[in-house]
C-alpha positions as CSV (number, residue, x, y, z in Angstrom):
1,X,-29.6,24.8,-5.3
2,X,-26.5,23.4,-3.7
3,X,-24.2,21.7,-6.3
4,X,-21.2,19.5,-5.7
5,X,-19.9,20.1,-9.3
6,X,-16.6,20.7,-7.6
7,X,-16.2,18.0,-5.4
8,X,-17.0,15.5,-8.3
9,X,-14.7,17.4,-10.4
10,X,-11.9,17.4,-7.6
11,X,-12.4,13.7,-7.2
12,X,-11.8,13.1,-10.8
13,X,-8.9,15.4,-10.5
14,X,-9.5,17.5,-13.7
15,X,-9.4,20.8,-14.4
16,X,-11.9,23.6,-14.8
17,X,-11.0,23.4,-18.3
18,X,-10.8,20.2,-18.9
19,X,-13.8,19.9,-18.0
20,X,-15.6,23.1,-20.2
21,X,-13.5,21.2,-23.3
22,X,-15.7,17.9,-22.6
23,X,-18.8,19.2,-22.3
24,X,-21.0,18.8,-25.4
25,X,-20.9,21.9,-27.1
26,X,-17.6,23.1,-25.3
27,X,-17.5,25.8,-22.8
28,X,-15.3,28.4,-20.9
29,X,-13.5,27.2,-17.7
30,X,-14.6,30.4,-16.2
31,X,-18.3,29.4,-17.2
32,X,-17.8,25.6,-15.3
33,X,-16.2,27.9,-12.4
34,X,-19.1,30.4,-12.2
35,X,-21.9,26.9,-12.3
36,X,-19.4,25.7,-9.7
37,X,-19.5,28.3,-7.0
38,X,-23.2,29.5,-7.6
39,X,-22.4,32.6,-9.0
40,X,-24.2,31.8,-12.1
41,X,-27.6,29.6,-11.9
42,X,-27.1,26.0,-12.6
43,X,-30.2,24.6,-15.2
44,X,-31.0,21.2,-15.8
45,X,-29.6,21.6,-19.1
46,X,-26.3,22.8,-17.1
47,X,-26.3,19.8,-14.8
48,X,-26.5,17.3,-17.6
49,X,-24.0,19.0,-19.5
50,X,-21.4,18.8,-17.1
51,X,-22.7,15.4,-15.3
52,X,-22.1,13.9,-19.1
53,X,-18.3,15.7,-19.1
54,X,-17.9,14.3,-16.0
55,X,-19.0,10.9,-16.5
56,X,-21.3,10.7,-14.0
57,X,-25.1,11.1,-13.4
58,X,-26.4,14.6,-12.6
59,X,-28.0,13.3,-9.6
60,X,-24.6,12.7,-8.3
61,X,-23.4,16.5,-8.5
62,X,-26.7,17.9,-6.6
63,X,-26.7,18.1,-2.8
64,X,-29.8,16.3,-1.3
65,X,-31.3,17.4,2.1
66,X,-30.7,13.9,3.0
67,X,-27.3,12.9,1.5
68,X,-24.6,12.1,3.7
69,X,-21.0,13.2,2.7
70,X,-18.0,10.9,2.9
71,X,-14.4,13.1,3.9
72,X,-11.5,11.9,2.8
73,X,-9.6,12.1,5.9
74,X,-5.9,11.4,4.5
75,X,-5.0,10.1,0.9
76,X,-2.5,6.6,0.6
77,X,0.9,7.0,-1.4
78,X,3.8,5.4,-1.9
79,X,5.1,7.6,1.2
80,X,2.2,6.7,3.7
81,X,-1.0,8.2,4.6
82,X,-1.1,12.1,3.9
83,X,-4.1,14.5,4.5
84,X,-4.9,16.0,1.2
85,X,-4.2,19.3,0.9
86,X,-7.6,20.8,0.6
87,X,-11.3,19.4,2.0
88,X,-11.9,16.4,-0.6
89,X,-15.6,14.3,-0.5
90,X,-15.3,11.0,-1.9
91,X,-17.8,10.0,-4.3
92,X,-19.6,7.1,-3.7
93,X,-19.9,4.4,-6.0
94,X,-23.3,4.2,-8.1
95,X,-24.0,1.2,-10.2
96,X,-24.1,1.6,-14.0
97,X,-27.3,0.2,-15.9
98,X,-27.8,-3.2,-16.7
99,X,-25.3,-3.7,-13.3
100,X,-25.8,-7.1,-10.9
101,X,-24.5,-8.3,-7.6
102,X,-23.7,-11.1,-6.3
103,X,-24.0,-11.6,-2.6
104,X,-21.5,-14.4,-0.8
105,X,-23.1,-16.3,2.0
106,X,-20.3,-18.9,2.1
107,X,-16.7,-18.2,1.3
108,X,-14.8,-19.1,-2.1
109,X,-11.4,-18.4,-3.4
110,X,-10.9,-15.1,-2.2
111,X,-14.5,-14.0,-1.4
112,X,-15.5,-14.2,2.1
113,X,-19.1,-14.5,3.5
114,X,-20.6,-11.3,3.8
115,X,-18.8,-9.5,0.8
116,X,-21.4,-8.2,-2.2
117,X,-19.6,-8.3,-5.7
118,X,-20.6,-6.0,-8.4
119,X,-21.1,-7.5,-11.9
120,X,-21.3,-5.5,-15.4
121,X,-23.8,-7.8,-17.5
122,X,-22.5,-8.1,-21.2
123,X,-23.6,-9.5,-23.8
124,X,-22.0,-12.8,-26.1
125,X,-20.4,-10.3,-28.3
126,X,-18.2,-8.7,-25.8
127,X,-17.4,-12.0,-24.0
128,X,-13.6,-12.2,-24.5
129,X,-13.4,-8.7,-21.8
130,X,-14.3,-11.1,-19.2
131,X,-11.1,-13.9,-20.0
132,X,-9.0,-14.6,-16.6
133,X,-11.4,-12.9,-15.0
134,X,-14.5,-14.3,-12.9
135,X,-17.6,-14.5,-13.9
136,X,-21.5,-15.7,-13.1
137,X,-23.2,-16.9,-15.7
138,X,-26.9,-17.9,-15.8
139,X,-27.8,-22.0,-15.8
140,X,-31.3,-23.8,-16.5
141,X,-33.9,-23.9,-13.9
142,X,-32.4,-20.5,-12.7
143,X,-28.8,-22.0,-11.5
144,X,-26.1,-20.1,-11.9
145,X,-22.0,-20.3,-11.7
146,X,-19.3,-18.1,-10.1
147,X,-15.8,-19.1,-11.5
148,X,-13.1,-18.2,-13.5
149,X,-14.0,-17.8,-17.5
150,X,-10.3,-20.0,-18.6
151,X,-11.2,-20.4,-22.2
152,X,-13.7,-19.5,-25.2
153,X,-14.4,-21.8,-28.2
154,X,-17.5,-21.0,-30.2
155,X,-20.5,-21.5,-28.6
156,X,-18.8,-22.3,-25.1
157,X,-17.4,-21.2,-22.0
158,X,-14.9,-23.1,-20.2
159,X,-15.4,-22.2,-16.1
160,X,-12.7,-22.9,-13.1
161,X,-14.9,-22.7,-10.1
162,X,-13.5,-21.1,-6.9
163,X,-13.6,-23.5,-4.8
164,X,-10.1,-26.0,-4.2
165,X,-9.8,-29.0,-6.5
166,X,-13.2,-28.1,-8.4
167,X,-13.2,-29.3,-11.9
168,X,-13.5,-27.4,-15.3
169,X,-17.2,-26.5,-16.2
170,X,-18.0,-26.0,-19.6
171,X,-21.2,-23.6,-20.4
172,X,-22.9,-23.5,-24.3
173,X,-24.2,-20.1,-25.8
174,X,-25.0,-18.5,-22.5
175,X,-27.1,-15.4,-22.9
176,X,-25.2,-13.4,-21.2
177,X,-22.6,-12.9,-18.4
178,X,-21.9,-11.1,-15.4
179,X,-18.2,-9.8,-15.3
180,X,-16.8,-8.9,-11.7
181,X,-16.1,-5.7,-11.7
182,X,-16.5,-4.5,-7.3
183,X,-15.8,-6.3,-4.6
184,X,-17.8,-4.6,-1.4
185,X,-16.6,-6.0,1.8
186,X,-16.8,-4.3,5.4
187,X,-13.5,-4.9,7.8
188,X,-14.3,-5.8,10.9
């Protein structure tokens, strides 16, 4: 079996070791580097392990006959565009559980038609994470709206919209909320 253990490690610039201390129970470096280069047969057991140290699922550190790898051609610093010093693979982004999107047919604020915005749902407890930042939140009769969460009180949510001269919404008890969290857009 092909793994990219290393590439996702690399990506997340840590250390052989670093990684062996996170798994769960921790391991040798040398152990994470034998798993790494194939010298040592990787298990399921293995794959979670080091997928959970990683943060990441264990479906992301197995090559599939039909996955496509992204090259990071050069790396952006305060200096310019450099090309990294050794062969790097971007991972792609994967969605966590419970994730939405939003998709934007018609531009507002600073989302343009076409773009797909990633949303982590959470739940009333853990509504003041999402404060200054924006939002969707569900409506009767399977509305929703996009803005801006300006304000908690109990019980409500006070919403800027997006769009130029709109006027302060207020929501009550919502059962949840989308946070933006990814904005997907293609340059053309």
């Amino acid at each position: 079996m092909i793994t990219r253990i290393r590439d996702v490690r690399k990506a997340k610039a840590l250390t052989l070791a670093e990684v062996a201390e996170r798994c769960t129970p921790p391991t040798t470096a040398q152990t994470i580097g034998r798993l790494e280069t194939g010298t040592r047969t990787v298990s399921v057991g293995w794959l979670n392990r080091i997928a959970d140290a990683l943060g990441v699922d264990a479906a992301d550190l197995v090559q599939l006959p039909d996955t496509v790898d992204l090259p990071v051609a050069a790396i952006l610093g305060a200096a310019g565009a450099v090309a990294p010093r050794q062969p790097l693979l971007a991972t792609p982004p994967r969605p966590d559980a419970g994730a939405l999107a939003l998709i934007v047919e018609a531009g507002a604020g600073d989302y343009r038609a076409g773009d797909t915005v990633w949303l982590d749902r959470l739940a009333p407890d853990h509504f003041s994470q999402a404060l200054n930042r924006d939002v969707l939140l569900p409506r009767p009769a399977g509305r929703f709206l996009f803005g801006r969460l300006i304000g908690r009180d109990p019980g409500k949510l006070h919403i800027l919209p997006l769009s130029h001269g709109g006027r302060q919404q207020v929501i009550a008890d919502p059962p949840w909320l989308g946070l933006a969290t990814r904005l997907v857009r293609t340059l053309a």
